[in-house]
N, C-alpha and C positions, 0 to 999 in steps of 0.2 A: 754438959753437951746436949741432954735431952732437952735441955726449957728454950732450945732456940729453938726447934720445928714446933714445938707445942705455940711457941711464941708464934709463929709462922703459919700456922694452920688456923689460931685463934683470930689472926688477920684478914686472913684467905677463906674463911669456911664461908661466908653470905654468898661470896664468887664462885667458890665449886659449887654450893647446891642450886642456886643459876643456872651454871654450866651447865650443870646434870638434866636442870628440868628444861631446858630450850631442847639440850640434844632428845630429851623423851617426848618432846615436842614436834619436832622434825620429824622423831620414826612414827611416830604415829600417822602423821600427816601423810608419810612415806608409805605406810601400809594400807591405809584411807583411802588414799587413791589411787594405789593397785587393785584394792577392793571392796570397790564404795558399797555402802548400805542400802538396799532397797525397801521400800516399805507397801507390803502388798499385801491383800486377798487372798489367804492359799486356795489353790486353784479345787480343791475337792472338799466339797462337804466331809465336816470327821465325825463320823457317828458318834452319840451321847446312850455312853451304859450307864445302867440303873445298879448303884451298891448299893446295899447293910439296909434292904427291905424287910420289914417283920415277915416270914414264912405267913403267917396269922391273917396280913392285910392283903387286901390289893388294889393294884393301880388301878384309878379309873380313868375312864377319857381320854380324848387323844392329848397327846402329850409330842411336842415335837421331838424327830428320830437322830438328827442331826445339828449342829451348829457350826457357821460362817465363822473363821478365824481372819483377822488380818495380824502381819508378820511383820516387822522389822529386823534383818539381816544382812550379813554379807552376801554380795551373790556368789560367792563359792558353797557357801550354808545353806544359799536357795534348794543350790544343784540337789545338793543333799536329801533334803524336804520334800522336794518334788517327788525325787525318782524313789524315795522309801513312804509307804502312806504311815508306817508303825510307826515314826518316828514325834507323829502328834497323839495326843488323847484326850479325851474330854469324857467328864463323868457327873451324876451330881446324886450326892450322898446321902441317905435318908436313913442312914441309923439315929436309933430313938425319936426317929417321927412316929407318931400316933395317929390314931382315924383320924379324918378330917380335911381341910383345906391350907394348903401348906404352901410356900416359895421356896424355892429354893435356887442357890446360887449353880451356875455351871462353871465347874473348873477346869481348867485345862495345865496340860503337860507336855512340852517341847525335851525333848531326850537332847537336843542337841547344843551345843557352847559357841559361840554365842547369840541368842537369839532372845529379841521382845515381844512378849503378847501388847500389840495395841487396845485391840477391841475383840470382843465375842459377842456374835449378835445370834440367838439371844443369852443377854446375861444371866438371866436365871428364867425358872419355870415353874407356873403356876399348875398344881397336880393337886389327885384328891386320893385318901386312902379309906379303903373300906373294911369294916371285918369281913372274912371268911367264915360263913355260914351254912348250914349242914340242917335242910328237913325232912322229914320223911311222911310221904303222904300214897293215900291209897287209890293205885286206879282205877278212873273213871272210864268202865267198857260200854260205847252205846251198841247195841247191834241191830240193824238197818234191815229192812225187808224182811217177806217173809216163806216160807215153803210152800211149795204147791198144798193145794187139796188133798185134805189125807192125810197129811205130815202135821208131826207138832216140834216145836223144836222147845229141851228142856233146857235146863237153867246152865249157862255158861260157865267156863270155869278158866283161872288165869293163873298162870305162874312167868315171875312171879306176879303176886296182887300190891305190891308197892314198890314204890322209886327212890331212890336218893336226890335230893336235888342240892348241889353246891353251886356256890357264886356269890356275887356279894351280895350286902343284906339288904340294899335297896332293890335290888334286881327278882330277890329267894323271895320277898315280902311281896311282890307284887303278884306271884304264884298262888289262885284259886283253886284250880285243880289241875294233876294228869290225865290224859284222854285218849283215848284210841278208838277208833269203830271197825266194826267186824259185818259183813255185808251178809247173809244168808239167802238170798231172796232166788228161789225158784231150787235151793239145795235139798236133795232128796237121802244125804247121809251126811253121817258125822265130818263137821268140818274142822280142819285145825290150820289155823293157820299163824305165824309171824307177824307182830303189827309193829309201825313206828308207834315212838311215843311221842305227844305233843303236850309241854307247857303251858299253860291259858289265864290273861290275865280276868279280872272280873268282867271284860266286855267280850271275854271269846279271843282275843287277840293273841296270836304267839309271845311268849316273854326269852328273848336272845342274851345272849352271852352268861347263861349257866349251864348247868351239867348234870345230864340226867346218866344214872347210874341204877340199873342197866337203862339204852335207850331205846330197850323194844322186848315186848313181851310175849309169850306163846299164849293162845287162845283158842278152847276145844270147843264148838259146839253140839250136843247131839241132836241128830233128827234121828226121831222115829213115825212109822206109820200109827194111824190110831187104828182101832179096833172095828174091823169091816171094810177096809180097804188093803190092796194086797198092789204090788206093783209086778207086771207081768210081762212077758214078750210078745209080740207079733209075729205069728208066723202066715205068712201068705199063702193062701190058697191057688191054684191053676187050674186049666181045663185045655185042652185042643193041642197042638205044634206048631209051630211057625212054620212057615213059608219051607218046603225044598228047597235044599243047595244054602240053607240058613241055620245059625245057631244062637241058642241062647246062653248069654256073656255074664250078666248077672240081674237081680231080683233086689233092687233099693227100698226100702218103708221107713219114713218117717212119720211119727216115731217111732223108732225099731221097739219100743215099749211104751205101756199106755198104765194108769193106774184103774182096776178096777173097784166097783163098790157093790156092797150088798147089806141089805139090813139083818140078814141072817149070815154071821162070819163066818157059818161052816161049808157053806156054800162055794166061798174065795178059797177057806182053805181048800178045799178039795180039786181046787183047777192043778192041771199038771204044769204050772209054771208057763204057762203062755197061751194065747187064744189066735184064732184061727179067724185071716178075714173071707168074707163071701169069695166064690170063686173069680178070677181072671183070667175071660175069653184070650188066651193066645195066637187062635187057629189061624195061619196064613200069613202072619204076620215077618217084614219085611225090614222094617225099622224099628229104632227107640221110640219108645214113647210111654207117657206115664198117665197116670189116671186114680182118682178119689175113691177108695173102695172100701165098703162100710163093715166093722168087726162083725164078725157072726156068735152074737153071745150066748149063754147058757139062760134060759128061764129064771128071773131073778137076781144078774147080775147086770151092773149098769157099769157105762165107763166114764168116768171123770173127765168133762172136756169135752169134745168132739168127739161123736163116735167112727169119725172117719178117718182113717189112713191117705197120705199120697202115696203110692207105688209105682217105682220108675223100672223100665224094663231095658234092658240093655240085648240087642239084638246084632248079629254081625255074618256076614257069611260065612261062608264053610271053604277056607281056600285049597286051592288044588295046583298043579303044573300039567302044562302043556307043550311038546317040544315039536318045534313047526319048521321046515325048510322051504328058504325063500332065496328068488335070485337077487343077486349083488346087482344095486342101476348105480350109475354115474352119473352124475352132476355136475353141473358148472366148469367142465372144458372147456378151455381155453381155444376157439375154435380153429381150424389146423394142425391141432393134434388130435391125433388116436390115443385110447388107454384100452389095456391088456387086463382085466381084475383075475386072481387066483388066489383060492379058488372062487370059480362063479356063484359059486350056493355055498350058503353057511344055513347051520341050525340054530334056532332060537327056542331059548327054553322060555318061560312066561309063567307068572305067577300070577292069581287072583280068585276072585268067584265061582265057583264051578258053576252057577248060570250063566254067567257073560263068556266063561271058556266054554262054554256046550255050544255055544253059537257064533263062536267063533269061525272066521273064515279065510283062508289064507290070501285071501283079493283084501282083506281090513286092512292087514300090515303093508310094509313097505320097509325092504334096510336098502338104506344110499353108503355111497363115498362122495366125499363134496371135495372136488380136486380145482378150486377157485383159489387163484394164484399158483397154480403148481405146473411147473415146468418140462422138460423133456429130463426121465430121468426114472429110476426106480426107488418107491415110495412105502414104507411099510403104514396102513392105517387103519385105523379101529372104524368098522363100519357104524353108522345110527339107525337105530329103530324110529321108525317113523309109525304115524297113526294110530298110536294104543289108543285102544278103548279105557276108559276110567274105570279106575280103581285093578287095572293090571299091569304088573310091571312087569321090566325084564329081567332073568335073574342072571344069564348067561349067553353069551353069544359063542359059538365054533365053528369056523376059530373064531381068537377075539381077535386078529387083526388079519388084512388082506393084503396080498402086494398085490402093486396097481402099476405098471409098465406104461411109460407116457412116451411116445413115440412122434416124429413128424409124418405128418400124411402126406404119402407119396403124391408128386405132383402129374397130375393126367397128362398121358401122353395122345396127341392127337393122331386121331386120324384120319390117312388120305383122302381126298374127294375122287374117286374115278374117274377117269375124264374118257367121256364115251368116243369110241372112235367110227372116223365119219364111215360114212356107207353111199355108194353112186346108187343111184333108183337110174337102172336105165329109162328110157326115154321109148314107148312106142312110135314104131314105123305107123305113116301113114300107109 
């Protein structure tokens, strides 16, 4: 019984596996064109990481950051692609590359089923690797200008006095010296300051992309004076007062110090720390004003430089207050209206110069109300000082405000004309 189907199958099997492959023919075509295949661009550059680099080397040059993929896909797979970017990746491999000039291929990795890499542009990358290099060299301090007269400035000192420099070997090699400059010029003490450090190739030139370690160094200079010169203060001499009703605000010298010299140092040593210039007429004096005024020295001591000072004098009155009563005027009525002002007098306080308030006169001032635009009606208002004299101000008015009653002006009533009554002039008789 079993050799008739075997019989029967042995007949039939070319026509079922027919069958079979038409019907897998169908769904396919079935599934195909529910969801045709696209063949695109993906829409975003996918970054290109760098693996399995010797720690030892390094990349040189630019090197592209990304590479253009085109896709072959379903478009349900597109959806996918699109709306995940992690879903691509691209890398290209440099374990067991060594210095040198190298190609290498860029690969890529689609996470998702079912999809084709067409094309990657670019297909591989032309890169250079270099050793990692390590020198150490000593720096180069220039320092630029120099101290006044009088000063010396002694031998420099640096911490630290050498650099690290890493980077690659063409870059480290190109490295002549470290350098830094430190300025002194017009310095009368020890200077310290912080400097960059700069790289330099054999024409002077900055050398980019290494690594100085540390990249800035501390640098002490000392200045000292030399022997017979002393550095000292100015103090100013006066004579007379200024002006009445006047004060003196302050006393400016530049240089508020001068250095002096002598060929016998015991001479400077012996100054008390500052010298004294000739006197300055103040007498009657009303303003600022300044003026060149020559040091008054010891026999034997000479001053480095100009032996003259400018000295500015700073002058300002002496202020005082003044409390004055004055009548309240009106302004700018609106004409057929009356105004009412209370109170009629206010006090005015005033602030200024006690010479311009010594002759002060109560006909100088004036306070108003300016009732322009103001209607029938009661009005609270801050009266204005009128007329100050310069450089006085007001410091207080009482009151500070006045009510001011706006009224219609009553209309004239007239009056009668008398009307004379007659009178007979008799007549004489003949």
């Amino acid at each position: 019984m079993l050799l008739v189907p075997l019989r029967w199958l042995g007949k039939n099997l070319g026509t079922l596996i027919l069958s079979f492959l038409l019907a897998l023919v169908v769904w396919v075509s079935a599934v195909t064109a529910a969801n045709p295949n696209k063949e695109n661009e993906y829409p975003r550059p996918v970054p290109i990481e760098i693996i399995g680099q010797d720690s030892d080397l390094l990349l040189m040059g630019d090197i592209p950051t990304s590479v253009k993929i085109t896709l072959n896909a379903p478009n349900s797979v597109w959806t996918q692609l699109i709306s995940d970017e992690h879903t691509i990746r691209a890398w290209v491999d440099l374990s067991g590359l060594g210095a040198g000039r190298h190609t290498v291929p860029v690969q890529v990795q689609v996470s998702l089923r079912p999809v084709r890499v067409v094309s990657v542009d670019p297909k591989e990358i032309g890169l250079t690797l270099e050793p990692l290099v390590t020198r150490v060299l000593t720096i180069n301090l220039q320092v630029k200008g120099e101290p006044p007269q009088g000063y010396k400035a002694d031998a420099p000192t640096m911490n630290p006095g050498q650099v690290s420099i890493s980077g690659p070997d063409s870059l480290v090699s190109k490295v002549k010296e470290v350098k830094t400059t430190l300025n002194i010029a017009g310095a009368t003490e020890k200077v310290v300051a912080t400097l960059p450090l700069a790289a330099l190739d054999a024409n002077g030139a900055s050398v980019k992309g290494i690594t100085l370690t540390p990249d800035s160094m501390v640098a002490t200079q000392p200045i000292e004076l030399l022997g017979g010169y002393r550095n000292v203060i100015v103090k100013v001499v006066t004579t007379g007062q200024v002006a009445n009703g006047y004060k003196l605000t302050n006393i400016f010298v530049n240089p508020p110090n001068v250095i002096v010299f002598s060929s016998d140092p015991r001479l400077v040593d012996a100054l008390p720390g500052y010298v004294e210039t000739k006197p300055l007429d103040l007498a009657n004096a009303e303003y600022d004003f300044e003026r060149l005024v020559e040091i008054n020295l010891p026999k034997g001591i000479s001053v480095v430089g100009d032996p003259k000072v400018l000295v500015q004098v700073s002058i300002a009155p002496i202020e005082s207050s003044l409390t004055v009563s004055l009548h309240v005027e009106i302004t700018g009525l609106t004409p057929g209206l009356l105004a009412e002002v209370a109170p009629t007098t206010v006090d005015i306080i005033l602030s200024g110069p006690v010479p311009v308030l010594n002759t002060l006169k109560p006909s100088d001032l004036r306070v108003k109300v300016d009732l322009t635009g103001f209607g029938v009606g009661t009005n609270q208002i801050i009266p204005v000082v009128d007329l100050l004299p310069p450089r006085v101000q007001v410091v207080s008015i009482l009151p500070a405000t006045v009510e001011v009653v706006i009224v219609e002006a009553p209309t004239p009533t007239p009056t009668p004309t008398p009307v004379p009554t007659p009178t007979i002039t008799p007549t004489p008789k003949p």
